[in-house]
C-alpha positions as a Markdown table, in Angstrom:
| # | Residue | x | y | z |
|---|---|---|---|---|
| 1 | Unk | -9.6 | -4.3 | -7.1 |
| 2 | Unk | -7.4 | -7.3 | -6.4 |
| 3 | Unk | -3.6 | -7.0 | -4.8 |
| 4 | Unk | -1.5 | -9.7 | -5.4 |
| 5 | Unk | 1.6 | -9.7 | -3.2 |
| 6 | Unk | 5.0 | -11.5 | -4.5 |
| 7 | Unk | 6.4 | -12.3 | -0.5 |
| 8 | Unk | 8.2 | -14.7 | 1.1 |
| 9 | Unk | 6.3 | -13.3 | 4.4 |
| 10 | Unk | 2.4 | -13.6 | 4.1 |
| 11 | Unk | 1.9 | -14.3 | 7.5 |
| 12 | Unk | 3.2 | -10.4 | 8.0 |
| 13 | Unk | 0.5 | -9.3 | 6.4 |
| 14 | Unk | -2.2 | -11.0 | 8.6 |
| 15 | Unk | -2.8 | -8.5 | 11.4 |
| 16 | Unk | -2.9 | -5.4 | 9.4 |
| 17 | Unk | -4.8 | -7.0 | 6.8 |
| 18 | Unk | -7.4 | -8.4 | 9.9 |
| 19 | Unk | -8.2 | -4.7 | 11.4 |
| 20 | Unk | -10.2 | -1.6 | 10.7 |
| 21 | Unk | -11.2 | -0.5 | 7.2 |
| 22 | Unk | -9.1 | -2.9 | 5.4 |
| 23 | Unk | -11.0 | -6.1 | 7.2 |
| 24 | Unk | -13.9 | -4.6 | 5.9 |
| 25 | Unk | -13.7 | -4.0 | 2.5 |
| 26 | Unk | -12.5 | -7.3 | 2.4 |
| 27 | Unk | -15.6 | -8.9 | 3.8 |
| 28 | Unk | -17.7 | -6.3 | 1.5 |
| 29 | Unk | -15.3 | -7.4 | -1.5 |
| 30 | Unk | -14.6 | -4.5 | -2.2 |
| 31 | Unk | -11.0 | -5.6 | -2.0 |
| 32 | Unk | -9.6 | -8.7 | -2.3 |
| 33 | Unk | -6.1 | -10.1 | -1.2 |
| 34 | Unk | -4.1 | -12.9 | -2.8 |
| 35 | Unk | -0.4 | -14.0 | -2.0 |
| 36 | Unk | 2.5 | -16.2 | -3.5 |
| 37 | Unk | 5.2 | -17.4 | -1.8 |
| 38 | Unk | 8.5 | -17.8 | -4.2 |
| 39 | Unk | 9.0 | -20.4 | -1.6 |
| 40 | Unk | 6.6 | -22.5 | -3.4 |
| 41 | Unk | 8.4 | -22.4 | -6.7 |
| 42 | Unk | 12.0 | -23.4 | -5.2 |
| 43 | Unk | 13.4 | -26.4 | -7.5 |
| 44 | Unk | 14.9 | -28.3 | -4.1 |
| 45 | Unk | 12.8 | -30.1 | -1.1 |
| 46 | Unk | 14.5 | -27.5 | 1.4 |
| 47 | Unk | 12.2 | -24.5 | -0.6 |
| 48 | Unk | 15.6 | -22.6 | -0.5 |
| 49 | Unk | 15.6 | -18.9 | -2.8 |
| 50 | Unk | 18.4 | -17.1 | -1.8 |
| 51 | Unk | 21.8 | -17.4 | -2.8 |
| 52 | Unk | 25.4 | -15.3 | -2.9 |
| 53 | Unk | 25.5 | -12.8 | -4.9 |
| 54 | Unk | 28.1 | -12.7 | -7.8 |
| 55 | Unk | 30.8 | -10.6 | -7.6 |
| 56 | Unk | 30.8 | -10.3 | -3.9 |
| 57 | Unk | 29.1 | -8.8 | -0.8 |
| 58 | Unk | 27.4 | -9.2 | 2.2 |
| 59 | Unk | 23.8 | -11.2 | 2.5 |
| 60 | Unk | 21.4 | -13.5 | -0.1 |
| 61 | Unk | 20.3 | -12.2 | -3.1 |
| 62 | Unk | 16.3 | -14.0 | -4.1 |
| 63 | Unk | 16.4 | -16.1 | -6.8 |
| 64 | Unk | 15.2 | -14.9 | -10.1 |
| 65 | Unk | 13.2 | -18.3 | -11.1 |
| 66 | Unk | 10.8 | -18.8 | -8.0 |
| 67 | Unk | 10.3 | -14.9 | -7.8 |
| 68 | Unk | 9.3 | -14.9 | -12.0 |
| 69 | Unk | 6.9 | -18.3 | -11.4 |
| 70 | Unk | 5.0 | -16.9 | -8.1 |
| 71 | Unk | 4.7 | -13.6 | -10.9 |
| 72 | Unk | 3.6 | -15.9 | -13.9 |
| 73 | Unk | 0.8 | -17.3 | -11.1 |
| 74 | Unk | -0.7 | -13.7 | -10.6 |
| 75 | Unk | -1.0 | -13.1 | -13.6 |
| 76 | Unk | -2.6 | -16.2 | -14.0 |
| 77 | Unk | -4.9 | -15.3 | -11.6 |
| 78 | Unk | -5.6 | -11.8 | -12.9 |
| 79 | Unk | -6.5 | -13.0 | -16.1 |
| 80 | Unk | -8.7 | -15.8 | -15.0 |
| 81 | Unk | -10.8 | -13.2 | -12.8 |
| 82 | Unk | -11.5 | -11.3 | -15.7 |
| 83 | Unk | -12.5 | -13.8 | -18.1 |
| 84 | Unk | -15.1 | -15.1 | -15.7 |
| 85 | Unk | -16.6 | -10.9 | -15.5 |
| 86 | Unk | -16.3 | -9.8 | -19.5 |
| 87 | Unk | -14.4 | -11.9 | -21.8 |
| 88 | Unk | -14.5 | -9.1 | -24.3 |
| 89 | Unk | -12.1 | -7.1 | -21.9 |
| 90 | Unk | -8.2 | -8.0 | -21.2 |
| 91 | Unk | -7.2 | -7.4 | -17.4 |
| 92 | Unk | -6.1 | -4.2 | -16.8 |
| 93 | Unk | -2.4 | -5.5 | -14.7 |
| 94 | Unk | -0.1 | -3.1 | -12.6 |
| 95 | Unk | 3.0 | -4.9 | -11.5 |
| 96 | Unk | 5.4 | -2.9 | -8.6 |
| 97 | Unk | 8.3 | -3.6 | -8.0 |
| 98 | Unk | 9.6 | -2.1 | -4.9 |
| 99 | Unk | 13.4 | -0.6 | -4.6 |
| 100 | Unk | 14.6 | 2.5 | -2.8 |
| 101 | Unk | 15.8 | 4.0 | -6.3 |
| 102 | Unk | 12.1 | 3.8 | -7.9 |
| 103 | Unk | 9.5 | 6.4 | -8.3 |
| 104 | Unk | 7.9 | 7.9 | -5.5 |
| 105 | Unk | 4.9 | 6.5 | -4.3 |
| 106 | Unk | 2.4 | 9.4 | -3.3 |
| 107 | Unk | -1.6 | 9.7 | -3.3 |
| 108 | Unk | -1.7 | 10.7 | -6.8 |
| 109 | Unk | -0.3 | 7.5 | -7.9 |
| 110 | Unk | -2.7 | 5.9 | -5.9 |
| 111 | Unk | -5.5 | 7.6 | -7.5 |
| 112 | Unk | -4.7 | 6.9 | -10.8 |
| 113 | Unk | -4.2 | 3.1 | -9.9 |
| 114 | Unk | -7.6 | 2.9 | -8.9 |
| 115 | Unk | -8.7 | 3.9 | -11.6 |
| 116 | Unk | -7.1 | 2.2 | -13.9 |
| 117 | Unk | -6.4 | -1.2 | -13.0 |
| 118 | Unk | -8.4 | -4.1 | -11.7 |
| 119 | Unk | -5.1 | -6.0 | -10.5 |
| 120 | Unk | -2.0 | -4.7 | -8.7 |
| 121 | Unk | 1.2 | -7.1 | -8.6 |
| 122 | Unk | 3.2 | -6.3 | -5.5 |
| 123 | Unk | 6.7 | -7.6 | -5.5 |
| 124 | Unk | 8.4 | -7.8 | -2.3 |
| 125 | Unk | 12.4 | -8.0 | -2.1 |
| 126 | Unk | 14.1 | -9.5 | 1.2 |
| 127 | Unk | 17.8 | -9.5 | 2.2 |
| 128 | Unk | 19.8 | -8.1 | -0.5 |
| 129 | Unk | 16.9 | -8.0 | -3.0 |
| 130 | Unk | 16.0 | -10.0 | -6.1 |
| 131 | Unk | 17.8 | -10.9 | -8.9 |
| 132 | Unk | 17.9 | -8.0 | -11.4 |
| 133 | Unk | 17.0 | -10.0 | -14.4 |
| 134 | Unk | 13.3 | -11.1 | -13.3 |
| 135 | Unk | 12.9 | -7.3 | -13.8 |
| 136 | Unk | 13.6 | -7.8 | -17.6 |
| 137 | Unk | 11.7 | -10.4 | -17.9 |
| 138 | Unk | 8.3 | -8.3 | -16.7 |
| 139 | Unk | 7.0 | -5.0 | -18.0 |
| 140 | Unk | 6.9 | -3.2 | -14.0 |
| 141 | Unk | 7.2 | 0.0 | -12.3 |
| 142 | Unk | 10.0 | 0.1 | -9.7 |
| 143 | Unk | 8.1 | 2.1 | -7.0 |
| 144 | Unk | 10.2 | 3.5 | -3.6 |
| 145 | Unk | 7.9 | 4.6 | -0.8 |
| 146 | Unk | 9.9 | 7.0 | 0.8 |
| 147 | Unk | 13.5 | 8.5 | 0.6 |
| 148 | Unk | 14.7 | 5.1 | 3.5 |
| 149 | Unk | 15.7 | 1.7 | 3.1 |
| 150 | Unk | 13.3 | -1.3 | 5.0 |
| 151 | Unk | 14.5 | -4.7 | 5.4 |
| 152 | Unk | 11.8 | -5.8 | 2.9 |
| 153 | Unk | 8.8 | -4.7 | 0.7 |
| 154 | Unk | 6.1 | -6.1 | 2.7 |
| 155 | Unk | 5.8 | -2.7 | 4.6 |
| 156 | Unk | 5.5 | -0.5 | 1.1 |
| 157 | Unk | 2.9 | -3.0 | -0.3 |
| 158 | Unk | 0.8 | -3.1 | 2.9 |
| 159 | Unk | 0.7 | 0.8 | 2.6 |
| 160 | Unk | 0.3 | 1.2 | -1.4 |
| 161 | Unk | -2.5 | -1.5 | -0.4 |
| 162 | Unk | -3.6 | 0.9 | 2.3 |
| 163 | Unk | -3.6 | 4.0 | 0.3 |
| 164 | Unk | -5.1 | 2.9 | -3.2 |
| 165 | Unk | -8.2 | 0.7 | -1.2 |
| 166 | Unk | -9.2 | 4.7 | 0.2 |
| 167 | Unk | -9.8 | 5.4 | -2.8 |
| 168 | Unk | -12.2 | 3.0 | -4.2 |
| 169 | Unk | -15.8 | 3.8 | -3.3 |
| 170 | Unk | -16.9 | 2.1 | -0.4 |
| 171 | Unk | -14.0 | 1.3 | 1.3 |
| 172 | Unk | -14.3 | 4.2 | 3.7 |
| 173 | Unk | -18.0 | 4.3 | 5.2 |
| 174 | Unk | -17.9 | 8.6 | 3.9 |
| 175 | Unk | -16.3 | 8.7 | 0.2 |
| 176 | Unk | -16.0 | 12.2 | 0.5 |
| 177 | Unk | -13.9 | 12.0 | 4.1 |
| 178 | Unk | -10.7 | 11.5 | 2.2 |
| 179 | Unk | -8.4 | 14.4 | 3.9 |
| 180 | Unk | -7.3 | 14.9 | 0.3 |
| 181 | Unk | -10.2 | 16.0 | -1.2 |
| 182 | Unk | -11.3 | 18.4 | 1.8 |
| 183 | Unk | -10.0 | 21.1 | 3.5 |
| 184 | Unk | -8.0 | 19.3 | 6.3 |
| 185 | Unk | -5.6 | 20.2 | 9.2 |
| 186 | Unk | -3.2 | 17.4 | 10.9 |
| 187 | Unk | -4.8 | 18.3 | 14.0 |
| 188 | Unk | -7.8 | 17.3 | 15.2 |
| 189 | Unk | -10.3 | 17.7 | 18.4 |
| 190 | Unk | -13.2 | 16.2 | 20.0 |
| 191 | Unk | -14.9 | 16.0 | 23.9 |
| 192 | Unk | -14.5 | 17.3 | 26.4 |
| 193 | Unk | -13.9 | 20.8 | 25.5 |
| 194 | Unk | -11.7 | 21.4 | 27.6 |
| 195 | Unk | -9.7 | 19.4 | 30.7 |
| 196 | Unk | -6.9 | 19.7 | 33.3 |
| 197 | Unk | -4.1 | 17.6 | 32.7 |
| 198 | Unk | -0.9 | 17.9 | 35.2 |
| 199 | Unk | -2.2 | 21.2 | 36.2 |
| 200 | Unk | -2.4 | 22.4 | 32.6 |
| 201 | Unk | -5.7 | 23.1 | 31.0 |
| 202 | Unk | -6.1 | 22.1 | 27.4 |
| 203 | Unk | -8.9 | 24.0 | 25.2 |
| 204 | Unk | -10.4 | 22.8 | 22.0 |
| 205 | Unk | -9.4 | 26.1 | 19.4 |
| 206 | Unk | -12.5 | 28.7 | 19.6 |
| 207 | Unk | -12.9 | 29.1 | 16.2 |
| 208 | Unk | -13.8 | 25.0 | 16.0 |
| 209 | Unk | -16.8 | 26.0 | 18.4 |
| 210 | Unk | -17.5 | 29.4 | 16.4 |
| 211 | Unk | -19.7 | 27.1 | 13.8 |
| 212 | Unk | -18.4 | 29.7 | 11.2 |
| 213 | Unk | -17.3 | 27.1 | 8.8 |
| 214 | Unk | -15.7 | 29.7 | 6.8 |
| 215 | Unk | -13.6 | 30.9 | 9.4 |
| 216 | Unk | -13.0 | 27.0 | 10.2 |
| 217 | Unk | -11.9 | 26.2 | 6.9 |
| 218 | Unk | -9.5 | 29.0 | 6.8 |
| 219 | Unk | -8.2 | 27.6 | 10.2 |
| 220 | Unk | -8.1 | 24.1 | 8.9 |
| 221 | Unk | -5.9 | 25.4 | 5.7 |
| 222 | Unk | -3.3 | 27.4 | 8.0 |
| 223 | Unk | -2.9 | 24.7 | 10.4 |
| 224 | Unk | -2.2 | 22.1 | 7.1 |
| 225 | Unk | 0.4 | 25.1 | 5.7 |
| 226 | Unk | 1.9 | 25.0 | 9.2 |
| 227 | Unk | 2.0 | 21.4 | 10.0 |
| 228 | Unk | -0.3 | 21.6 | 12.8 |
| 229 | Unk | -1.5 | 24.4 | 15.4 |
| 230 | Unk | 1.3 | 25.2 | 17.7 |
């Protein structure tokens, strides 16, 4: 799987993308990471692509141009990677466009997403947002994260990054520790089994020491119903 993020950030991307399990499957290519800066594509020596919008309003709207050129790149890319694996297959291309009135983004989506596409366009909006028409000029999926606005879509593409890698094998060391395919709680314990803390004492739930698995399983789907053992 390759993410190609549409930014005119990429340095925001460098701490999350240089920790943990991400880092990783990176190094394991199991992932990779590519990014275009619209920047790059501005037709004036300043790399300027914002500008007023029409009709009005606070804030820069992104250029359409640079934004549909750093696109027209990716693609580029996707298609190049693929001819060099199996020229008898086409790239299988995702392109998201992120906007607080699109679909929302939940761990089914990411499932299907990795398993059906090889390449996922990220498009990330700043200030005001883009220019509507570079969404007519792409076939995309405008994709919201979460019922909030952000001040850009470099947060949504870092977690859509986040939550489809999980779900390619070998990104996680255990597959199969994916809280969505087990029986999970929010809550979880560990050593020591108990301790003082402000003159409180803090216990570890019996039934995680039972080894009844049954009954921890049954504990483990209450707690999840709940929102976490009060």
């Amino acid at each position: 799987m390759t993410f190609h993020v549409v930014t005119l950030f990429p340095g925001a991307f460098d701490s999350y993308l240089g920790e943990s399990i991400l880092k990783r499957a990176i190094e394991d290519k199991k992932i990779r990471v590519k990014f275009y800066n619209p920047r790059d594509f501005a037709d004036d020596k300043w790399q300027r692509v914002d500008q007023k919008p029409y009709g009005g309003g606070p804030g820069m709207v992104i250029q359409a141009l640079p934004v549909a050129k750093a696109i027209e790149k990716a693609l580029k890319a996707c298609g190049a990677a693929r001819s060099n694996k199996n020229r008898a297959k086409a790239p299988r291309i995702k392109i998201v466009f992120f906007s607080p009135a699109g679909k929302q983004f939940d761990t089914a989506y990411a499932k299907a997403a990795a398993k059906r596409y090889d390449n996922v366009i990220f498009v990330s909006g700043r200030y005001e947002g883009i220019d509507a028409r570079v969404k007519k000029m792409f076939k995309m999926e405008e994709i919201s994260v979460g019922p909030f606005v952000l001040t850009g879509g470099e947060l949504p593409a870092m977690i859509m990054m986040d939550s489809i890698s999980r779900q390619i094998e070998g990104v996680l060391g255990n597959f199969d520790s994916r809280e969505e395919e087990r029986v999970s709680s929010p809550d979880a314990y560990t050593r020591p089994e108990a301790f003082i803390y402000k003159g409180k004492k803090y216990r570890v739930p019996k039934v995680l020491l039972s080894g009844n698995h049954r009954l921890i399983d049954e504990w483990r789907g209450k707690t999840a119903r709940k929102g976490g053992a009060k």
